[in-house]
C-alpha positions as CSV (number, residue, x, y, z in Angstrom):
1,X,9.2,8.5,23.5
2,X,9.8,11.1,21.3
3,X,12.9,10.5,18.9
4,X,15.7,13.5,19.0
5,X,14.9,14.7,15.5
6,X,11.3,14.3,16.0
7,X,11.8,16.6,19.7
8,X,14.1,19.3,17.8
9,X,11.6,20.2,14.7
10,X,8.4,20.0,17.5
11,X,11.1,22.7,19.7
12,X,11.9,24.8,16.3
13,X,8.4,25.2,15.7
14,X,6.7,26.3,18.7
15,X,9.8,28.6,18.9
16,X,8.3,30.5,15.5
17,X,5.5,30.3,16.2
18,X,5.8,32.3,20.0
19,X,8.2,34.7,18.2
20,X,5.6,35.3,15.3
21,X,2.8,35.7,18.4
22,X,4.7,38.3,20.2
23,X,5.6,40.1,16.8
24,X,2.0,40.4,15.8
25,X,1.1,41.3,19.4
26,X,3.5,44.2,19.6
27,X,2.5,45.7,16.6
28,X,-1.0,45.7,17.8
29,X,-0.4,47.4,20.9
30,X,2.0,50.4,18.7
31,X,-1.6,50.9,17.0
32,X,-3.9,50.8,19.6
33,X,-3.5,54.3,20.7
34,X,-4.2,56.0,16.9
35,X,-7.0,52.9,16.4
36,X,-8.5,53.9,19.3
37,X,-9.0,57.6,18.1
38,X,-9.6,56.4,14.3
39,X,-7.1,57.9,12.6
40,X,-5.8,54.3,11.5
41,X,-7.8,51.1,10.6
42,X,-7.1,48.0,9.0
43,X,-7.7,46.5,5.8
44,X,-9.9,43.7,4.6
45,X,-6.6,41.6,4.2
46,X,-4.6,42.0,7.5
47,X,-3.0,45.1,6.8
48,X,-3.2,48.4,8.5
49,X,-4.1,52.4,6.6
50,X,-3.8,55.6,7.3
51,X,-7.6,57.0,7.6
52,X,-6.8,60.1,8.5
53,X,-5.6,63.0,6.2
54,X,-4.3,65.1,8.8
55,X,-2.5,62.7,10.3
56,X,-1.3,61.0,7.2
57,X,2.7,62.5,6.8
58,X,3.5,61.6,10.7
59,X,1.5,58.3,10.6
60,X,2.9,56.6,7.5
61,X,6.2,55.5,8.7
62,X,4.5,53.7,11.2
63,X,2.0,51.8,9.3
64,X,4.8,51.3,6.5
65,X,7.0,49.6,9.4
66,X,4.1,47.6,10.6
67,X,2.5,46.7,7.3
68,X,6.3,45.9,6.4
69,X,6.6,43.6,9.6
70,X,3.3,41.8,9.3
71,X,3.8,41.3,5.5
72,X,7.3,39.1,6.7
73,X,4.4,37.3,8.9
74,X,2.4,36.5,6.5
75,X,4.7,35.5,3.7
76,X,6.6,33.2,6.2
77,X,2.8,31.5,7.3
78,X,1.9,31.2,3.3
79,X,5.6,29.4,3.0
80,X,4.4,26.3,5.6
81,X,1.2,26.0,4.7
């Protein structure tokens, strides 16, 4: 049987690692729509870019905020591993 401790730390951690999921997985879907037309992309290391001139003033906050949110991700993984 599992010892309290033991049962709280399993709990805390499949916790983070749903919310990290359905973090990642909502930012996804926020860029699928200007993926999907190519005016954003992503970068060899995770994170997402403006690829489109044009579209580059009304598209930036949103890849800022999403590059912002993923970064958080990916610092918090690098801190466990």
């Amino acid at each position: 049987m599992l010892r309290p401790n033991l049962f709280s730390s399993l709990f805390a951690a499949i916790a983070l690692l749903v919310a990290t999921s359905a973090a990642a997985l909502a930012q996804s879907q926020i860029l699928d729509g200007p993926r999907r037309v190519g005016t954003i992309g992503e970068r060899y290391d995770g994170y997402a870019v403006v690829r489109s001139q044009s579209e580059a003033v009304t598209l930036a906050p949103l890849v800022g905020s999403v590059n912002a949110e993923r970064r958080k991700i990916y610092s918090e993984r690098a801190h466990k591993e």
